[in-house]
C-alpha positions in Angstrom: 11.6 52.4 -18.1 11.0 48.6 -19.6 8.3 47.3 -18.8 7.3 44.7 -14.9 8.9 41.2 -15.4 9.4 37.9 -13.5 10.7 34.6 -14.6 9.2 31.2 -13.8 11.1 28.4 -13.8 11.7 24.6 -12.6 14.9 24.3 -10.1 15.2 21.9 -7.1 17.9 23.3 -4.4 20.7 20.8 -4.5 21.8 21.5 -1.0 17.8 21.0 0.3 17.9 18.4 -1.7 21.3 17.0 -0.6 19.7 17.4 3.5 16.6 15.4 2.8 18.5 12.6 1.3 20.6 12.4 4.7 17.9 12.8 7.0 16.0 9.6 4.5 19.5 8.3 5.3 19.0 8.5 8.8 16.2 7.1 9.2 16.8 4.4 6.8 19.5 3.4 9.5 17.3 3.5 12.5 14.4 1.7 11.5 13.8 -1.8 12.5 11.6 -3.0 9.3 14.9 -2.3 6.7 17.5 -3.9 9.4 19.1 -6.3 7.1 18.0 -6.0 4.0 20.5 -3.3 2.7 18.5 -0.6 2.0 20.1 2.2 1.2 19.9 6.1 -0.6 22.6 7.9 -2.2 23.4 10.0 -5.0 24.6 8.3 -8.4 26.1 11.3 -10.2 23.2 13.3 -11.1 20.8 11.1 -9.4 19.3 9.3 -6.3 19.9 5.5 -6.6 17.7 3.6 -3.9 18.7 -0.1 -3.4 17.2 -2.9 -1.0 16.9 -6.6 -1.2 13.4 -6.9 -2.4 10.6 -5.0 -4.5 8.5 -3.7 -1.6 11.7 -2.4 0.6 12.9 -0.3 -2.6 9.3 1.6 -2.6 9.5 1.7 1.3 12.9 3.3 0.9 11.2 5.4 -2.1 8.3 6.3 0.3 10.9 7.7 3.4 12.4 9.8 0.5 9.4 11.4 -1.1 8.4 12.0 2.9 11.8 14.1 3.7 11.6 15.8 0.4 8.1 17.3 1.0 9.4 18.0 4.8 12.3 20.1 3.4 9.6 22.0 0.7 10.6 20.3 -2.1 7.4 19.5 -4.5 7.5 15.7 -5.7 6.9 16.9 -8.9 10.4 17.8 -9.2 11.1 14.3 -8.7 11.3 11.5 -11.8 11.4 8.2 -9.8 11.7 5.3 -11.9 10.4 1.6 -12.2 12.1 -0.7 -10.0 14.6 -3.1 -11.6 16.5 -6.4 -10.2 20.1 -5.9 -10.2 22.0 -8.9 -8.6 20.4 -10.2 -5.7 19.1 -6.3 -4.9 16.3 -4.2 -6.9 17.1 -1.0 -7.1 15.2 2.5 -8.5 16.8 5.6 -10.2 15.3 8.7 -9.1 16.4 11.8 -11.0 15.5 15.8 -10.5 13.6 17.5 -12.6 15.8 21.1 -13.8 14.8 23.1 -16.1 11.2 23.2 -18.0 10.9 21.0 -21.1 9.9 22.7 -24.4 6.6 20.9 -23.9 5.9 21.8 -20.8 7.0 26.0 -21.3 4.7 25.9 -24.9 1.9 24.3 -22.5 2.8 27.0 -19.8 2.2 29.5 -22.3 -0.9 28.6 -23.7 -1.8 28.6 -20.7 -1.1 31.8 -20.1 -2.3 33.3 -23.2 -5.6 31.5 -22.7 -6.6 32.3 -19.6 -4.6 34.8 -18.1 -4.8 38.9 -18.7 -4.9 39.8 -21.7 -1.6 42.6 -21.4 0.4 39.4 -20.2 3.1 38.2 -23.0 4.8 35.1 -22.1 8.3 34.1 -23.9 10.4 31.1 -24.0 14.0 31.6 -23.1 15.7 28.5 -23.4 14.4 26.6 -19.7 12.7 29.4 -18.4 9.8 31.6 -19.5 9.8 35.4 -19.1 6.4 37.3 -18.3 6.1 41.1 -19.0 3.5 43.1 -18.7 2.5 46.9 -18.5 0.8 46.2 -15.1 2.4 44.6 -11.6 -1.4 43.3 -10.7 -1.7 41.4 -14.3 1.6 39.6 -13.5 1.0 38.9 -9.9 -2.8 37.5 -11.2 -1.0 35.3 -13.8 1.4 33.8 -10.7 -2.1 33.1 -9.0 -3.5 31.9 -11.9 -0.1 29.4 -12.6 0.1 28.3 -8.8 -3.6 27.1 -8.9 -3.3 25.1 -12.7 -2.5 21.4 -12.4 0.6 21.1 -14.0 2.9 18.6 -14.2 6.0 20.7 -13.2 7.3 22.2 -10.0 7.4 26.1 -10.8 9.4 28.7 -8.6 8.5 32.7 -9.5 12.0 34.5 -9.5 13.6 37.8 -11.2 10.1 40.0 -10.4 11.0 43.7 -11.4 
């Protein structure tokens, strides 16, 4: 029999995502501080594109967004918001998702986990993923401990444990 696995890796839920972006929507439309000054939140392809009519409504605007996100268990870290930018008469701020883990960010990961982790752990980049094996369940599940309490710049998710 092969030996325990699991896969970590970096994947925002487009339909949670796609509910906290109407509920920011919502709200955007009931509040009294962005009446008229045409704030609005909506996807732009692949992305989130935030607009209003001056610098500090577009990071208010920003602000209800991160807030639903982190209501609907979405790390921000998943999130890549950008600078805000003048556009006509509006500013406006691209925010795109984070899929996937960058090749930087998986050779960090395992580093990491050859570092510090158990020393029967074997981590292996597989394209945006990284797979874990190990002869022993507990060394894996110490490793997922060990991963959920680095500081890391990436949102990971634990899936595929056999």
């Amino acid at each position: 029999m092969a030996d325990p696995t699991f896969d970590i890796v970096s994947k925002v839920d487009k339909m949670e995502a796609d509910n906290a972006l109407h509920q920011a929507q919502k709200e955007i439309a009931q509040r009294y501080d962005f009446k008229n000054v045409g704030a609005e939140v909506n996807w732009s392809g692949e992305k989130l594109l935030l607009k209003a009519s001056s610098e500090d409504r577009v990071k208010a605007v920003l602000e209800v967004l991160e807030a639903k996100f982190i209501k609907r268990g979405i790390s921000l870290r998943s999130l890549d918001p950008g600078d805000p930018y003048a556009s006509g008469k509006e500013y406006r701020i691209d925010v795109s998702l984070k899929n996937g883990i960058s090749s930087e960010d998986a050779k960090k990961i395992s580093k990491l986990i050859r570092d510090e982790g158990p020393k029967s752990v074997k981590p292996q980049i597989q394209g945006d993923e990284l797979r874990v094996t190990s002869k022993s369940r507990d060394d894996l599940q110490a490793t997922m401990a060990m991963l959920k309490s680095a500081d890391l710049d990436v949102d990971l998710q634990f899936v595929n444990f056999r």
